[in-house]
N, CA, C and O atoms as a Maestro MAE file, in Angstrom:
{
 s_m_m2io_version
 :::
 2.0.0
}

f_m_ct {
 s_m_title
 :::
 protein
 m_atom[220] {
  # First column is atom index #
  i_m_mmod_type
  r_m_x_coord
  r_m_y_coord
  r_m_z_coord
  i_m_residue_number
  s_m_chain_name
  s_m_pdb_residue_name
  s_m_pdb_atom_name
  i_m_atomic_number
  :::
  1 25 9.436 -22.872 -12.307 1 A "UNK " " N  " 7
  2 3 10.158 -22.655 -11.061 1 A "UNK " " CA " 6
  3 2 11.356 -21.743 -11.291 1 A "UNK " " C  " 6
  4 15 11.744 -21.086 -10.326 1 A "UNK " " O  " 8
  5 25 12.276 -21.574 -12.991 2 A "UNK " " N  " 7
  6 3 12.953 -21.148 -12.856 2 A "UNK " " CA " 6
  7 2 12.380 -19.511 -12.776 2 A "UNK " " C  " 6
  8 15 12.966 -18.844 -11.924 2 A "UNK " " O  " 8
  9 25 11.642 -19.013 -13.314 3 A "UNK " " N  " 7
  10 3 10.896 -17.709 -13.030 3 A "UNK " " CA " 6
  11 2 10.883 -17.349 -12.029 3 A "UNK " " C  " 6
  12 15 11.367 -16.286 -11.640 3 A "UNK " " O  " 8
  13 25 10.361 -18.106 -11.432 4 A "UNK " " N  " 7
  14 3 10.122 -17.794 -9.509 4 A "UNK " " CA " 6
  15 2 11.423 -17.522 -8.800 4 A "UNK " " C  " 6
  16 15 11.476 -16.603 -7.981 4 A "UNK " " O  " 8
  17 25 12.450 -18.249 -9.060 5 A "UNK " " N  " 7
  18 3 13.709 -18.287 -8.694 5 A "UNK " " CA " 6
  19 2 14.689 -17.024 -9.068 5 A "UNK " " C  " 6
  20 15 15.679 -16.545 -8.515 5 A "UNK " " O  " 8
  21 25 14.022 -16.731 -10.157 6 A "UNK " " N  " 7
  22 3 14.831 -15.539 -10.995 6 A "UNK " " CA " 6
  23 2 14.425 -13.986 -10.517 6 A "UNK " " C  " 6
  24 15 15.086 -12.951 -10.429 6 A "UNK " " O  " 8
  25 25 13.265 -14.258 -10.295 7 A "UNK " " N  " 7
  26 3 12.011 -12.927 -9.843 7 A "UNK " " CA " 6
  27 2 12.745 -12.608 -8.212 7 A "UNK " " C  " 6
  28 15 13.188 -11.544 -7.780 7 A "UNK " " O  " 8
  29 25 12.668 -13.986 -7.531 8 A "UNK " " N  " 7
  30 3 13.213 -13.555 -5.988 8 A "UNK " " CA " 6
  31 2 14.642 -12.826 -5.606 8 A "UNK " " C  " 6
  32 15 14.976 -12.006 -4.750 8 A "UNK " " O  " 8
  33 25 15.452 -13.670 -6.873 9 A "UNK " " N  " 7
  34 3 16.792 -13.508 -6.606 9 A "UNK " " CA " 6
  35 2 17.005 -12.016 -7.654 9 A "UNK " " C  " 6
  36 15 18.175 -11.723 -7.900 9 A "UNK " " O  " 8
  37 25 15.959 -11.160 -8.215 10 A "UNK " " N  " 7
  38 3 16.074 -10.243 -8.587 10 A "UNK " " CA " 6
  39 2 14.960 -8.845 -7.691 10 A "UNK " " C  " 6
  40 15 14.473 -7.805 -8.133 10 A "UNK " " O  " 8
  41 25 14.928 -9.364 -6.577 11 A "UNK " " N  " 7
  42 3 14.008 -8.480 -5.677 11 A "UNK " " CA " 6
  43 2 14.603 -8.410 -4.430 11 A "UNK " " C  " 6
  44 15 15.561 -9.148 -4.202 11 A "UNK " " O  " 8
  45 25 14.027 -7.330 -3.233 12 A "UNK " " N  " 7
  46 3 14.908 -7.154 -2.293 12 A "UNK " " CA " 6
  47 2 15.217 -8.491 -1.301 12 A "UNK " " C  " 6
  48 15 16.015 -8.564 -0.366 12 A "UNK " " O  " 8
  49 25 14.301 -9.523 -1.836 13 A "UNK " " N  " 7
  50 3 14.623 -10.957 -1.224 13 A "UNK " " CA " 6
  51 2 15.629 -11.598 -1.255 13 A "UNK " " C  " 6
  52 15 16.051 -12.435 -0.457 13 A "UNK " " O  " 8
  53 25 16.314 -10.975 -2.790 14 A "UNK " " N  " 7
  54 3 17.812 -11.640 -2.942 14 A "UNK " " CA " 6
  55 2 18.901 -12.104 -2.037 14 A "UNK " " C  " 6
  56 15 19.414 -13.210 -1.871 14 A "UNK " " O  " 8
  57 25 19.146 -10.694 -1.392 15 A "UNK " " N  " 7
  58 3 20.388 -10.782 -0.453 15 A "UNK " " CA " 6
  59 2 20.012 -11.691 0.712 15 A "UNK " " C  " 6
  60 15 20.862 -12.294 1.367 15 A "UNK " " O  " 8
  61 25 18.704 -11.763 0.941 16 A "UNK " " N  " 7
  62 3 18.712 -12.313 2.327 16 A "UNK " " CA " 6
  63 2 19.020 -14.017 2.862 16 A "UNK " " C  " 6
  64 15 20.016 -14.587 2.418 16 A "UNK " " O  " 8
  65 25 18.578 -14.357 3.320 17 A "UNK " " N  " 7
  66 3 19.373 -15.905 3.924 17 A "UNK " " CA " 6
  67 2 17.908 -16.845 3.367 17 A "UNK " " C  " 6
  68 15 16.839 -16.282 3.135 17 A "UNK " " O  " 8
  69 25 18.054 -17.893 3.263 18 A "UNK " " N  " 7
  70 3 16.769 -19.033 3.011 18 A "UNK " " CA " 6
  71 2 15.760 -19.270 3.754 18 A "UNK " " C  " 6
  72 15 14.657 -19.718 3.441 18 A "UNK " " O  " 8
  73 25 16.395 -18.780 5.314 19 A "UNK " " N  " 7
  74 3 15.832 -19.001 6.512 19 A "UNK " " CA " 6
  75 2 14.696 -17.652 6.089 19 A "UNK " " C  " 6
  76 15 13.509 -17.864 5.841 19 A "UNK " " O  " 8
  77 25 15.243 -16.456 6.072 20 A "UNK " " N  " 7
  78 3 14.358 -15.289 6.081 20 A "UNK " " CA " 6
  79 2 13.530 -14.875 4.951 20 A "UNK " " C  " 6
  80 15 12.536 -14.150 4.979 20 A "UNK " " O  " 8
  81 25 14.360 -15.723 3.459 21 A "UNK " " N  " 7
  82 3 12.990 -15.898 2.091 21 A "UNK " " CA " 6
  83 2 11.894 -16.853 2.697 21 A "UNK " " C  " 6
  84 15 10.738 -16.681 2.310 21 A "UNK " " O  " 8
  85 25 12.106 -17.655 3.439 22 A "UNK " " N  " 7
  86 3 10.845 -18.675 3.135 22 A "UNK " " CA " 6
  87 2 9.775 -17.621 4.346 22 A "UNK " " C  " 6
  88 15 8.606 -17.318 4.105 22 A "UNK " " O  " 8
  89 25 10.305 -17.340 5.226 23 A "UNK " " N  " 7
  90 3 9.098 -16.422 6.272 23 A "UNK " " CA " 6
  91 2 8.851 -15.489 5.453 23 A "UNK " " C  " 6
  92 15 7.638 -15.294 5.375 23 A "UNK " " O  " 8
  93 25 9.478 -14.801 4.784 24 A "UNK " " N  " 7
  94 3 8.757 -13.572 4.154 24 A "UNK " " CA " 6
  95 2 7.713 -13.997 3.258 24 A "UNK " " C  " 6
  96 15 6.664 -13.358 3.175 24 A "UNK " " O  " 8
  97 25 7.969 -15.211 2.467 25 A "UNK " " N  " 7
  98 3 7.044 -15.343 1.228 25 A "UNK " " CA " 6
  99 2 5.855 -16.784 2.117 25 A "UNK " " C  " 6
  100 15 5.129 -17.461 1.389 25 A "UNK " " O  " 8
  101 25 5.866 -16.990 3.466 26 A "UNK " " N  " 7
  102 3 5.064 -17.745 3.849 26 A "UNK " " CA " 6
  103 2 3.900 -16.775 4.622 26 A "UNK " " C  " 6
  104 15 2.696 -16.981 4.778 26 A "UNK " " O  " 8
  105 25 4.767 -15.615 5.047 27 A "UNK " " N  " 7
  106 3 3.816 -14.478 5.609 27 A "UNK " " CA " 6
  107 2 2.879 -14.159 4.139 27 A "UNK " " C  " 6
  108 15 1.662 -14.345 4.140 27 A "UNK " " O  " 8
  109 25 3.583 -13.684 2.966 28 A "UNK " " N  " 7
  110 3 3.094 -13.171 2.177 28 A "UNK " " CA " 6
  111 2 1.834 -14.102 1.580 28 A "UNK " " C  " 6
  112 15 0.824 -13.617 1.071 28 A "UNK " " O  " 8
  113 25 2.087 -15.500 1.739 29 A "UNK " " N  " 7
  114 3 1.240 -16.005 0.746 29 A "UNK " " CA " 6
  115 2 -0.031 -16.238 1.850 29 A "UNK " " C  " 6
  116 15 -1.194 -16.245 1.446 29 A "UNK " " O  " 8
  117 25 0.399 -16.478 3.662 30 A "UNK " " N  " 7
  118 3 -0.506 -16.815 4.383 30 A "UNK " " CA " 6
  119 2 -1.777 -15.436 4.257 30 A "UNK " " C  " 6
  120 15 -2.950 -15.468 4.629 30 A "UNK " " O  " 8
  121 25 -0.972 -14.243 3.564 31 A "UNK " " N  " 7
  122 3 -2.193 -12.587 3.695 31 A "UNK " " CA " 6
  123 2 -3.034 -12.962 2.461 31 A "UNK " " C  " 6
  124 15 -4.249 -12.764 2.456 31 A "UNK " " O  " 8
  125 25 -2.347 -13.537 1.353 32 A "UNK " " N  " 7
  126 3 -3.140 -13.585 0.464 32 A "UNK " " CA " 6
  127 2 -3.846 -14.442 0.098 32 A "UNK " " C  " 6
  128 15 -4.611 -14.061 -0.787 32 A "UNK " " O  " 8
  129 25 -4.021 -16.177 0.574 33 A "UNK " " N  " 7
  130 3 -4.825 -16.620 1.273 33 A "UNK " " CA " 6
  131 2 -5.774 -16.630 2.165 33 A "UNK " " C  " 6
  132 15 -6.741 -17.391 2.112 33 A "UNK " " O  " 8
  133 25 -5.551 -15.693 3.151 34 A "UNK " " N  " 7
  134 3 -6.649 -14.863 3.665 34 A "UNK " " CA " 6
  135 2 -7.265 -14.213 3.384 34 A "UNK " " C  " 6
  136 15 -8.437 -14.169 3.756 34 A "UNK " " O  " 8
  137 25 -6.674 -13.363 2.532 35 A "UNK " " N  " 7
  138 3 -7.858 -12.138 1.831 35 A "UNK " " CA " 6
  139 2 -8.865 -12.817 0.667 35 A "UNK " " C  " 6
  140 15 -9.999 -12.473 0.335 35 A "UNK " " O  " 8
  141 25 -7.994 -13.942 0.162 36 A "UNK " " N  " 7
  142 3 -9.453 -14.741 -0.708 36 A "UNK " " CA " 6
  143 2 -9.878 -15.435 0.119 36 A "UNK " " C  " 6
  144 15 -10.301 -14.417 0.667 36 A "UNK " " O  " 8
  145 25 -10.093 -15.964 0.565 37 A "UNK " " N  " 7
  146 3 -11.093 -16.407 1.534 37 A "UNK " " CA " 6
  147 2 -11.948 -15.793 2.152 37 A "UNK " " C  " 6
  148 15 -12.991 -16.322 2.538 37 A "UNK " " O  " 8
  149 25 -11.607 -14.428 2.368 38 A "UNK " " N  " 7
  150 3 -12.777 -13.276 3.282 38 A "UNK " " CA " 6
  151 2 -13.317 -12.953 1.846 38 A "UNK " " C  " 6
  152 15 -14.531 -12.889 2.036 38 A "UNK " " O  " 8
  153 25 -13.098 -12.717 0.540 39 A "UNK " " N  " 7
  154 3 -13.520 -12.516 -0.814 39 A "UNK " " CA " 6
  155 2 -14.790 -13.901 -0.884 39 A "UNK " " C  " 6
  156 15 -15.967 -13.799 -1.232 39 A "UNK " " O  " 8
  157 25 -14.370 -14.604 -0.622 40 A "UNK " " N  " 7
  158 3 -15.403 -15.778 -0.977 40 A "UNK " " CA " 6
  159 2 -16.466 -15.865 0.021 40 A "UNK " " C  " 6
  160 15 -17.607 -16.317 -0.077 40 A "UNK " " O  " 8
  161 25 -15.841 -15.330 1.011 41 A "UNK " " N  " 7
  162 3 -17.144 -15.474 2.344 41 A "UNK " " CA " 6
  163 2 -17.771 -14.083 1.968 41 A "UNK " " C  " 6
  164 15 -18.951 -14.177 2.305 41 A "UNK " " O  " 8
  165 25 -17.575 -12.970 1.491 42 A "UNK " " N  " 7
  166 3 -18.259 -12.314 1.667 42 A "UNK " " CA " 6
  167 2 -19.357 -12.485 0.027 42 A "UNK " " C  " 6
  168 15 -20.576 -12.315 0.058 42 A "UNK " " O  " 8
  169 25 -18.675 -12.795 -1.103 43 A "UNK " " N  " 7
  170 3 -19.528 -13.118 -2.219 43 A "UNK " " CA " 6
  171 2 -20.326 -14.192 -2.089 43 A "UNK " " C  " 6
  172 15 -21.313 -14.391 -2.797 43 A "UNK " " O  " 8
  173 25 -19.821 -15.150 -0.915 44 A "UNK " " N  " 7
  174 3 -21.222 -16.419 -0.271 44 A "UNK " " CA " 6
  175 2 -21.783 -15.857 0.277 44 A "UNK " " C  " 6
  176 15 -22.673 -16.652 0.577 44 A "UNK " " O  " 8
  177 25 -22.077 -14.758 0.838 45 A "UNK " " N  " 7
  178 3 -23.113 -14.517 1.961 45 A "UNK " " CA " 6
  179 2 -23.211 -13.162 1.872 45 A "UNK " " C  " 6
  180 15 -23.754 -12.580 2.810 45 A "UNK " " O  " 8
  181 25 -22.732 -12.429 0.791 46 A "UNK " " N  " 7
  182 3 -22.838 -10.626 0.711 46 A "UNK " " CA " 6
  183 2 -24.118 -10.355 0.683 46 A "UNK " " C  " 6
  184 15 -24.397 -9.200 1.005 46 A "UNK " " O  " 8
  185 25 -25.183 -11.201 0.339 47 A "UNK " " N  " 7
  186 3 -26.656 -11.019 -0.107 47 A "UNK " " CA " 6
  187 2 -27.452 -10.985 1.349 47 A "UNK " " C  " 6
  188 15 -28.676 -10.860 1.398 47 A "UNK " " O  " 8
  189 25 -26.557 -11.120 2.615 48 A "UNK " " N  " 7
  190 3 -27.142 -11.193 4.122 48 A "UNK " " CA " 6
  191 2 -26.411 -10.063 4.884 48 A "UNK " " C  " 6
  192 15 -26.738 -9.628 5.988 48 A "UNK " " O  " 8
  193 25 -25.497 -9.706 4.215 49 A "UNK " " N  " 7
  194 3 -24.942 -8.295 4.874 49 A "UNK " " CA " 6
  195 2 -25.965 -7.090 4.998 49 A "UNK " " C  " 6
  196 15 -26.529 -6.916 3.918 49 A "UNK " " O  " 8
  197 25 -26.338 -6.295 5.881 50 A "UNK " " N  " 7
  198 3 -26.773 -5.082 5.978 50 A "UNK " " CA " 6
  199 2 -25.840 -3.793 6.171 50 A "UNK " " C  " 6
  200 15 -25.399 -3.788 7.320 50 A "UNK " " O  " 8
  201 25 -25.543 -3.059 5.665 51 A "UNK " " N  " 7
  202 3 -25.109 -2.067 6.058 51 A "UNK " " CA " 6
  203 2 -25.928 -0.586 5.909 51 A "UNK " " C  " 6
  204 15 -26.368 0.015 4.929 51 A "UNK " " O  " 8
  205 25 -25.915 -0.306 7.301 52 A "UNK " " N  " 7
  206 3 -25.807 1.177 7.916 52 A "UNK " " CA " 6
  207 2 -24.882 1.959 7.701 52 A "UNK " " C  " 6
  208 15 -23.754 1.508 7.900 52 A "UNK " " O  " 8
  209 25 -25.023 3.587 7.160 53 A "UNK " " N  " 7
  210 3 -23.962 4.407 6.938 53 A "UNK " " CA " 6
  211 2 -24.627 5.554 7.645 53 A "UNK " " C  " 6
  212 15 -25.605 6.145 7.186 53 A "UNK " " O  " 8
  213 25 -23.965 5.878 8.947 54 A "UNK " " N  " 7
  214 3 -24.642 7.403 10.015 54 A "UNK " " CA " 6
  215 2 -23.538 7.941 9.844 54 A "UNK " " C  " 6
  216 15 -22.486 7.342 9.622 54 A "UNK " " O  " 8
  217 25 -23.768 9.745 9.979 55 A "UNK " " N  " 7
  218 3 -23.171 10.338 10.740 55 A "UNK " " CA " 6
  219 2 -23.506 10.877 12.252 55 A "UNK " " C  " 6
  220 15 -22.662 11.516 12.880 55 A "UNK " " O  " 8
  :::
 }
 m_bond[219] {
  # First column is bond index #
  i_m_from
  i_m_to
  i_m_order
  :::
  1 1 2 1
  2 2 3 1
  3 3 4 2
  4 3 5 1
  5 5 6 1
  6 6 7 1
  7 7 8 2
  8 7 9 1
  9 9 10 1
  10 10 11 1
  11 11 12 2
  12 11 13 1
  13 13 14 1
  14 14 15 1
  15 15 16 2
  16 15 17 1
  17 17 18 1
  18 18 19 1
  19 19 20 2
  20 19 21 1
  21 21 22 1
  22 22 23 1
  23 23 24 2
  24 23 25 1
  25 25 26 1
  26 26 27 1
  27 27 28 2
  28 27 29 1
  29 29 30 1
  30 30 31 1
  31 31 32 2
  32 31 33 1
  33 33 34 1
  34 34 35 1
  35 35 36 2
  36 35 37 1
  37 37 38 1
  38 38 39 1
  39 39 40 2
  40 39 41 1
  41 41 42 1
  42 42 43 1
  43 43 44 2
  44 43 45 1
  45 45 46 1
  46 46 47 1
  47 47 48 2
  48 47 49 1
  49 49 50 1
  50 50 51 1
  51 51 52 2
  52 51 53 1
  53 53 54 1
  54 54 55 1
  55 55 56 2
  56 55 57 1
  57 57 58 1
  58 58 59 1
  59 59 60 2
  60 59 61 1
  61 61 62 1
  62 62 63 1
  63 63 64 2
  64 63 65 1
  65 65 66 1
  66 66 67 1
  67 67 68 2
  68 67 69 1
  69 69 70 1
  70 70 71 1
  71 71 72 2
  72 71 73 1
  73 73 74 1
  74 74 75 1
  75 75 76 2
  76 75 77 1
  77 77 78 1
  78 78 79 1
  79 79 80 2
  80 79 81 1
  81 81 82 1
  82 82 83 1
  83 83 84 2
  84 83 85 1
  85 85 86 1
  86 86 87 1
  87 87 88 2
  88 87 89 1
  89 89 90 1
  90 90 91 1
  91 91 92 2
  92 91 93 1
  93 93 94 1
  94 94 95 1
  95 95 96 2
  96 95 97 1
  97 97 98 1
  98 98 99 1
  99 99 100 2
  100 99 101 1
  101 101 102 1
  102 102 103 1
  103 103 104 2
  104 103 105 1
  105 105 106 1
  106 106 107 1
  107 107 108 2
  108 107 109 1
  109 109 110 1
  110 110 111 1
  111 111 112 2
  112 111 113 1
  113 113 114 1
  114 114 115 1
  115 115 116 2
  116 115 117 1
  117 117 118 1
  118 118 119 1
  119 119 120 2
  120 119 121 1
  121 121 122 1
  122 122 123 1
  123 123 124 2
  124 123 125 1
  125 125 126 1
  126 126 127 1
  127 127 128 2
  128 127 129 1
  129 129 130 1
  130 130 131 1
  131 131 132 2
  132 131 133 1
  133 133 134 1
  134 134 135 1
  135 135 136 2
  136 135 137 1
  137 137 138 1
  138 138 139 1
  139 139 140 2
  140 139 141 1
  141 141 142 1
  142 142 143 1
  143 143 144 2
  144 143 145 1
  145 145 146 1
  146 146 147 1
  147 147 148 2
  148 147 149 1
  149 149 150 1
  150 150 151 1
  151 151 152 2
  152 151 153 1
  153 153 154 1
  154 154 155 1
  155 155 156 2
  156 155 157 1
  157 157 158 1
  158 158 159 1
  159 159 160 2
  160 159 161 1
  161 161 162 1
  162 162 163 1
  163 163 164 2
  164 163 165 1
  165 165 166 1
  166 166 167 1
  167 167 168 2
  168 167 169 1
  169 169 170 1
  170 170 171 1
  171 171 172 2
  172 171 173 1
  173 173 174 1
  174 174 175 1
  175 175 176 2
  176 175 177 1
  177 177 178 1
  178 178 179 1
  179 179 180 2
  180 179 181 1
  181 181 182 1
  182 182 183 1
  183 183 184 2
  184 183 185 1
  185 185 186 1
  186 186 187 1
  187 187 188 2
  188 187 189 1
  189 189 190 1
  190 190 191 1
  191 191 192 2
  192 191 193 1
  193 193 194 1
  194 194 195 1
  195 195 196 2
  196 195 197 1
  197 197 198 1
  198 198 199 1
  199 199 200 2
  200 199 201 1
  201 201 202 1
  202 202 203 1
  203 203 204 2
  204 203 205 1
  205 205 206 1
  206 206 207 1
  207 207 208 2
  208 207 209 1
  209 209 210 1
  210 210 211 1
  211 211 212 2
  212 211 213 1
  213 213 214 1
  214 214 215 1
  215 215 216 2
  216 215 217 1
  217 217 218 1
  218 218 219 1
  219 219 220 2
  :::
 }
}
């Protein structure tokens, strides 16, 4: 934890208030939670995808 603590308070997160670290890093972690999850849905089921490429 002290890493984590050290990393924030040495990034542009530092200056800001507690109120506005925890939204930034709850946005941040809610994108990257999402993006593994669309990673796992698509490696569960990539084998049913079709793709078309037209011009």
């Amino acid at each position: 934890m002290d890493v984590i603590n050290e990393i924030i308070s040495q990034s542009a997160l530092g200056s800001l208030s507690k109120g506005y670290k925890s939204l930034v890093l709850s946005v941040f972690t809610s994108i990257v939670l999402t993006l593994f999850v669309m990673l796992i849905a698509i490696i569960v089921n990539g084998s049913q995808l079709h793709f078309s490429f037209g011009y």
